[in-house]
C-alpha angles and dihedrals in degrees: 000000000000107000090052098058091052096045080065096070104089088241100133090202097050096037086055087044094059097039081060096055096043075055094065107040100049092067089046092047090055088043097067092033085257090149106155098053078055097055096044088060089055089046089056100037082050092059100038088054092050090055111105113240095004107097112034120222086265085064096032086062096048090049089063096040078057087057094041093061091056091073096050118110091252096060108032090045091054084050091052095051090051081054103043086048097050100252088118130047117230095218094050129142088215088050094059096041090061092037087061091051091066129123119212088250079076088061104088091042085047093045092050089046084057104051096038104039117108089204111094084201096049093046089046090044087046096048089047085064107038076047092064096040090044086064102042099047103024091162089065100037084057098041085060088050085079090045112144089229112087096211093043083051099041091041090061108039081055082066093043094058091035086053091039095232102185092184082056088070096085093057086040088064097044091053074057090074095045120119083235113098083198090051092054100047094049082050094058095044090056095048095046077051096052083055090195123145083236090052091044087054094048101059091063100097091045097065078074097050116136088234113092091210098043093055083048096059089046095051098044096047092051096048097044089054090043099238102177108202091061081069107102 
């Protein structure tokens, strides 16, 4: 509390040599599951950058460069550990707090996190998140649709559909085409969500996958939205 009453005097040194100090210990606080000291530095970074005339562009600029820390692999992966292991509560204020302070360079830790956790709660508290990013930033939620990782690429093209991207359809089409069967499926459900006559058309190939469940999927989604050249 006391640096950041100070950080609030308009002295640029002291105000850089602050932010230095917030940069160490947010790392430190996820670390040990200490969540909430971590979101009440964003709370308060938050507020200070939001006061007219206190932090110059020089600081500004740090401030964002702190939050973008946050979305890098080594934090985020020492956040979902504390989670995974139970320091931190998945329906925490403080969680969401720090879920809303993500950049969409968090989104292919977050989706992996998603698709591999064993915990319901912490893969419903992580797509909520790659949800919000996704819409905010659908060019980077597609482009990680062709991701050579299978779970990264399936893991995306699950949000695209969620999030019903119909300019996702042409790299959804595309993860059609990939070696993966898991790929390929995730691939289908996206396009039958996305319920365009582009995604529909799509999906004809894939009534003839090699993949049992995956002709299934397609089946099923195209009968179930009547589409009525998939007929025959």
């Amino acid at each position: 509390n006391a640096l950041f009453d100070r950080l609030e005097d308009p002295i640029p040194e002291r105000q850089d040599e602050i932010l230095s100090i917030l940069r160490q210990l947010l790392p430190n606080f996820l670390s040990r599951g200490e969540l909430r000291s971590a979101a009440t530095v964003l709370r308060e970074l938050d507020a200070i950058r939001a006061m007219p005339g206190v932090l110059g562009a020089a600081q500004v600029e740090a401030v964002e460069g702190l939050f973008g820390e946050l979305s890098m692999p080594e934090a985020l992966e020492q956040l979902i550990r504390a989670l995974e292991d139970g320091a931190i509560h998945p329906d925490s204020e403080e969680l969401a707090l720090f879920l809303a302070h993500l950049r969409p360079d968090a989104l292919p830790v977050l989706i992996r996190a998603a698709e591999n956790s064993n915990s319901a709660a912490v893969q419903e508290r992580m797509r909520g998140a790659i949800g919000r990013l996704g819409a905010q930033h659908p060019a980077r939620l597609i482009a990680l649709i062709g991701s050579s990782d299978p779970v990264e690429a399936a893991g995306a093209a699950h949000i695209a559909g969620n999030l019903r991207l119909v300019e996702a359809v042409p790299q959804l089409t595309r993860l059609l085409t990939r070696a993966e069967a898991s790929c390929r499926l995730a691939a289908v459900e996206a396009l039958v969500a996305v319920r365009s006559a582009s995604a529909l058309n799509a999906l004809q190939d894939a009534l003839e996958d090699p993949g049992r469940e995956v002709r299934s999927a397609a089946a099923r989604g195209r009968g179930a939205l009547r589409y009525a050249p998939a007929a025959a």
